[in-house]
C-alpha positions in Angstrom: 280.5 107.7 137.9 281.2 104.3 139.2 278.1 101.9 139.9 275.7 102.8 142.5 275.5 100.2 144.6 272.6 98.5 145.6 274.0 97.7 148.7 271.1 99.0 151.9 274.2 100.7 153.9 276.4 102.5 151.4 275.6 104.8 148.1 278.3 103.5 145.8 281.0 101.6 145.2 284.7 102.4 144.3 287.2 99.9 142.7 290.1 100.6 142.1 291.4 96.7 142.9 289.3 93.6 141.4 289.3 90.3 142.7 290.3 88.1 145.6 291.2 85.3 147.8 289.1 83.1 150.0 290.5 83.4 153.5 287.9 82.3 156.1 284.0 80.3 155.9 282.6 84.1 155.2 284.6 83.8 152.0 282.8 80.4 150.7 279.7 81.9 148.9 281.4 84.9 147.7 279.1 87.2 145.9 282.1 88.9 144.1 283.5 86.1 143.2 280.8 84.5 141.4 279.6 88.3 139.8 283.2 88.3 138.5 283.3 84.8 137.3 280.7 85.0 134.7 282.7 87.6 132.5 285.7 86.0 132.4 287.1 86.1 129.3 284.4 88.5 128.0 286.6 90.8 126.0 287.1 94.5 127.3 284.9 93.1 130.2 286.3 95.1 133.6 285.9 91.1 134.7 287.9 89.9 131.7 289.7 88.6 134.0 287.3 87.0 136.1 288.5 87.3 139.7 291.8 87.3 139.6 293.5 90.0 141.6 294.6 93.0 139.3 295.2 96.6 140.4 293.7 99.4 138.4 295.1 102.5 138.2 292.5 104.4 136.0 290.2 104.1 138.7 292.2 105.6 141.2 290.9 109.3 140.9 286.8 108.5 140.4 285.8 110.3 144.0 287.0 113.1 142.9 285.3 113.3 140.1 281.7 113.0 141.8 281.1 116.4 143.1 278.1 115.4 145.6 278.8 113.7 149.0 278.2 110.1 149.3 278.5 106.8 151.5 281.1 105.0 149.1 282.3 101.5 149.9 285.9 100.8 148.8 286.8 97.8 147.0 283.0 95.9 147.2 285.2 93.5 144.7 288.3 93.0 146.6 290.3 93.5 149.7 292.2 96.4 150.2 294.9 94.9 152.9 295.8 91.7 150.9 299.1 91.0 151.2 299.4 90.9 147.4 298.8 95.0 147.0 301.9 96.9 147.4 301.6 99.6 150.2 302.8 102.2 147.7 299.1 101.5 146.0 297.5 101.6 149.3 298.7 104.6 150.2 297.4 106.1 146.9 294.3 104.4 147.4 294.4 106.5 151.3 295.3 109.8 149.6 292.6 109.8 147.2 290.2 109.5 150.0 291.8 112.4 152.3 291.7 114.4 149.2 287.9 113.6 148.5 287.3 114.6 152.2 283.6 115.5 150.8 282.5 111.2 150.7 282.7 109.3 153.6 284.4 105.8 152.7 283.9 102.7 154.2 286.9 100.6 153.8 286.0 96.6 155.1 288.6 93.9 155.2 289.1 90.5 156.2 292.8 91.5 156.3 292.8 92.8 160.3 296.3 92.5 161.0 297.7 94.0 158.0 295.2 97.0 158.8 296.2 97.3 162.3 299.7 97.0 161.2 299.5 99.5 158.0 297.5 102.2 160.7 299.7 102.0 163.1 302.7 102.3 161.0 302.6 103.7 157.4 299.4 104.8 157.3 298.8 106.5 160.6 298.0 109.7 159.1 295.1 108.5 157.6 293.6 106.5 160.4 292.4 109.5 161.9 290.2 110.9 159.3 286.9 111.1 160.9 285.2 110.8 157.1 287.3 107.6 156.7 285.6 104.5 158.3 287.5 101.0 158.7 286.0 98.0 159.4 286.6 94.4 159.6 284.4 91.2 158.8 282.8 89.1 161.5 281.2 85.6 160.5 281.8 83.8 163.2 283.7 82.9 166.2 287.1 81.3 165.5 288.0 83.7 162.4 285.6 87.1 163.2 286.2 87.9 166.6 289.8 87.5 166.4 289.6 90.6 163.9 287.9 92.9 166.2 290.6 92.8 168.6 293.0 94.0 165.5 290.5 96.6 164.8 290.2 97.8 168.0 294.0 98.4 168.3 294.4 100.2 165.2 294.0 103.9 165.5 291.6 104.1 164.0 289.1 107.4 164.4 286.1 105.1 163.3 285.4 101.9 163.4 282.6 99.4 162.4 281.9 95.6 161.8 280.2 94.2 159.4 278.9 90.8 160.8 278.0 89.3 157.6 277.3 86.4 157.1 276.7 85.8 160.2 277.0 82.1 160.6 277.0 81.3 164.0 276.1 82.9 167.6 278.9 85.0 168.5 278.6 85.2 172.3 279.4 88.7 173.9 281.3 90.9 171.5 283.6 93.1 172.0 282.5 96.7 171.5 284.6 99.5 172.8 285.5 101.8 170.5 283.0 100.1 167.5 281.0 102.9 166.1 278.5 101.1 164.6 277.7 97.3 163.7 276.0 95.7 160.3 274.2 92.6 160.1 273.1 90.3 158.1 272.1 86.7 156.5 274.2 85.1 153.6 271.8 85.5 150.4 272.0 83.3 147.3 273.1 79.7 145.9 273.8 78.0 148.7 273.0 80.1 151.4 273.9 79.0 155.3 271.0 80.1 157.7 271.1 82.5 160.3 269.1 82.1 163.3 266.7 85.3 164.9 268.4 85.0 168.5 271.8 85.4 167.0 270.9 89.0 165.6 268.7 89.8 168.5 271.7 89.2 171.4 273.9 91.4 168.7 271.2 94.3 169.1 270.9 94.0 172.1 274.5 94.3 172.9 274.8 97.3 170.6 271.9 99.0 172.2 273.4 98.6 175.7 276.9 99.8 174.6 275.4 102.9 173.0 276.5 101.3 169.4 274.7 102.0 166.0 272.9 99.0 165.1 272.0 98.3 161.3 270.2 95.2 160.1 270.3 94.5 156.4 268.5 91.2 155.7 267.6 88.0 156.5 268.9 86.2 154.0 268.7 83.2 151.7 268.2 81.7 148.3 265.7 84.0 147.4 266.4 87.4 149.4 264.0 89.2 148.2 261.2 87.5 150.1 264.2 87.4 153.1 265.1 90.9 153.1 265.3 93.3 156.2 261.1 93.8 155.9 260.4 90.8 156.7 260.8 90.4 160.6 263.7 92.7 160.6 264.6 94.1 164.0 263.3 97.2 164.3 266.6 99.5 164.5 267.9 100.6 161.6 270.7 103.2 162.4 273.6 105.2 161.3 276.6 106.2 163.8 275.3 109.3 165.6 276.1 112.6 163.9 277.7 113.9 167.3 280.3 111.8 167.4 281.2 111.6 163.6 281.1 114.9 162.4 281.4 113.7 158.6 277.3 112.0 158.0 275.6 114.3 155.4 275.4 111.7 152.8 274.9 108.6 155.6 272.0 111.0 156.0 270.5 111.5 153.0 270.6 107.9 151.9 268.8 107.3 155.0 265.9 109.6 154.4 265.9 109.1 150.8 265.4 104.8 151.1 262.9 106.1 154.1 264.8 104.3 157.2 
């Protein structure tokens, strides 16, 4: 099985790209970056590499091979929709995920207007599989909201945001057709603050629109004494099971981390 993820909104994580390339201010503290940095050149490593971008085949089939349902995030160490990755290798990266119809995959990217290009083109078929999420990163104004327009004009049957790290207040965001919205503080060496209006105007947007809200954490150096216990808002949701039919496993990790 490939490593459950620690990660508050998902159950696992699926790889079957590794590494990167900064983009946007979101991208400055990478967490993957600097996971996949410290194995470089550790031999046999998955990371041998550090985080160069490579494609990996082997791990192409994995969801099929987990027989129980599960919130899996796709490529947690890379970006599906760079423009390095072939579309052939997208597409088999889209197939495997109709064919494991049983997970529900979160697919995030940085990458809007190849996504809204790719799912209005090549890969429309897949765009409207209700068990197939696609969302975009939102870490500010000048590069993040820009991608919610992409997202938004993608056909996409769900959609979310993960706004994260949220580095700035975002004003009034754009929310029709969003599903549901993440967010959250940058964590770790060098972490940028986040301010408690900035998450409380985002909630409060989402609970007028009728939008799933999900707060992950604070933030910070040390993010375990930041994390979403600590003065979190107090809505913690999931998209509603009546309008995505596809939520057994968002669910059970729900009940099962006692949210």
């Amino acid at each position: 099985m490939s490593q459950l993820s620690k990660i508050e909104w998902t159950d696992a994580t699926w790889n079957p790209i590794r590494g990167c390339t900064k983009i946007s201010p979101g991208c400055k503290h990478c967490y993957a970056e600097r996971f996949a940095e410290r194995f470089r050149g550790v031999k046999n490593h998955p990371f041998e590499q550090g985080f160069d971008l490579r494609l990996v085949p082997a791990k192409l089939s994995d969801p099929l091979r987990w027989g129980e349902p599960k919130m899996v995030f796709v490529n947690s160490m890379s970006d599906l929709f760079l423009d390095e990755v072939p579309l052939s290798y997208i597409s088999r990266v889209a197939e495997t995920m109709r064919l494991a119809r049983w997970h529900t995959y979160q697919v995030l990217t940085k990458r809007s207007a190849r996504l809204r290009e790719l799912l209005s083109g090549p890969l429309e078929a897949f765009a409207g599989e209700k068990h197939i999420w696609w969302g975009v990163s939102v870490e500010d104004r000048k590069y993040g909201l820009p991608r919610i327009a992409d997202l938004q004009a993608a056909p996409a049957a769900v959609r979310f945001l993960s706004v994260e790290p949220l580095l700035e207040d975002l004003g009034e965001l754009p929310l029709d057709g969003i599903s549901w919205v993440i967010v959250g503080g940058e964590s770790g060496p060098g972490a940028r603050p986040m301010q408690e209006a900035w998450v409380l105007s985002i909630r409060e947007q989402c609970e007028t629109a009728g939008v799933a809200f999900f707060f992950k954490q604070w933030g910070g150096v040390r993010k375990k004494c930041h994390g979403a216990k600590s003065r979190r808002p107090d809505v913690r949701r999931n998209p509603a099971a009546s309008s995505i039919p596809h939520l057994a496993a968002a669910s059970a990790a729900a009940a099962r981390r006692g949210y």
